[in-house]
C-alpha positions as CSV (number, residue, x, y, z in Angstrom):
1,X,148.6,81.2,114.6
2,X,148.9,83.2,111.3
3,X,146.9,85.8,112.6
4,X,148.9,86.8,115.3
5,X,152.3,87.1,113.5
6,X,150.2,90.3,111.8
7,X,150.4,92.2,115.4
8,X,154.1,92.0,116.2
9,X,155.3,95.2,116.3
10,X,152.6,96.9,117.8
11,X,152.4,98.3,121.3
12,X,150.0,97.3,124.2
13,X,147.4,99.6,125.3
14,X,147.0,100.5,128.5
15,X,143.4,99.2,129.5
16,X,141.5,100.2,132.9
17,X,139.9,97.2,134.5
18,X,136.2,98.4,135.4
19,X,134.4,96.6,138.4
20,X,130.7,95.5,136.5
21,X,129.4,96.3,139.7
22,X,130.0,100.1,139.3
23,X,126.8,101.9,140.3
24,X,125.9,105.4,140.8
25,X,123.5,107.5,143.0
26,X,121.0,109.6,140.5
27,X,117.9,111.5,141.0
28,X,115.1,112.5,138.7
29,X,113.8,115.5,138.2
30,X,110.2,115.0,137.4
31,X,108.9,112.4,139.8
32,X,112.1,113.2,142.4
33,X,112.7,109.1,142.3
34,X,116.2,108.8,144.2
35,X,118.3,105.5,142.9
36,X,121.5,103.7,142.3
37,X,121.8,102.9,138.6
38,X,124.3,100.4,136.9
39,X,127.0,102.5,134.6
40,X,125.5,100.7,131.3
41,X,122.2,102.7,132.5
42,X,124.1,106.0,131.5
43,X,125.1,107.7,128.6
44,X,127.8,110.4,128.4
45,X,128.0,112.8,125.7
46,X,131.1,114.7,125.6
47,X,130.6,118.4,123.3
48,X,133.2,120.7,122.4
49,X,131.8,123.2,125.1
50,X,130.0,122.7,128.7
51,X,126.6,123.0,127.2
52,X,127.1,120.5,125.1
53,X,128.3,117.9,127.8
54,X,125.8,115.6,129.1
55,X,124.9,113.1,131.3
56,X,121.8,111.1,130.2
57,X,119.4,108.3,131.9
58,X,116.3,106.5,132.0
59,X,114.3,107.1,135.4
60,X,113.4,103.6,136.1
61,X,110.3,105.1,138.5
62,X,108.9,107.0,135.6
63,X,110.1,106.4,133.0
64,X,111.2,109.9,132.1
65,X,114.6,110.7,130.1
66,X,116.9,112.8,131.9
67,X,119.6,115.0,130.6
68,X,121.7,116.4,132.9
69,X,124.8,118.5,132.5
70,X,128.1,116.9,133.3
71,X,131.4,118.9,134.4
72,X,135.1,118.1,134.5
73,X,134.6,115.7,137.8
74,X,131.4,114.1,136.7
75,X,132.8,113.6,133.2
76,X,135.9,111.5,135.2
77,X,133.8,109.7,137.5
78,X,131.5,108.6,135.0
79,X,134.5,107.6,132.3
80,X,136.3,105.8,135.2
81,X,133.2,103.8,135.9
82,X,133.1,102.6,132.7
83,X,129.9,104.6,131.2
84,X,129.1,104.5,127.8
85,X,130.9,107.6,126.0
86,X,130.0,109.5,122.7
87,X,132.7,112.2,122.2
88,X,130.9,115.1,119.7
89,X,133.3,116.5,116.6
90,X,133.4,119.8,115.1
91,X,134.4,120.2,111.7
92,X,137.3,122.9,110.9
């Protein structure tokens, strides 16, 4: 156990344990499909403003890719549920 005697000292993270069952009710806009869709279905981009934070998804009707935008609560729901997150950087 080598390897582990290179961790001692550092402190346990805090993890959130994330039900794999976590679903969520989405609609599409082109073909107006309603549908529950697994979190690994979704993608969240988080942007330095509110038009640059989105929601995406496949429609699994038609096949469309929507891009929705995604506000403080939707941003929490969706991070609590364990979707896929790409936080945007801005340079100085």
């Amino acid at each position: 156990m080598g390897n582990l005697s290179a961790l001692r000292g550092l402190t346990a993270v805090p993890t959130v344990a994330v039900p794999e069952s976590a679903r969520f009710r989405a609609a599409c806009p082109d073909c107006r499909a309603r549908f529950e869709l697994a979190a690994a279905e979704f993608r969240l981009v988080i942007g330095a403003t509110s038009r640059t934070t989105f929601y995406s998804f496949t429609c699994p009707e038609c096949a469309a890719r929507v891009r929705k935008p995604a506000g403080e609560r939707i941003v929490e729901l969706l991070t609590d549920g364990g979707v896929r997150t790409l936080r945007l950087h801005t340079g100085p």
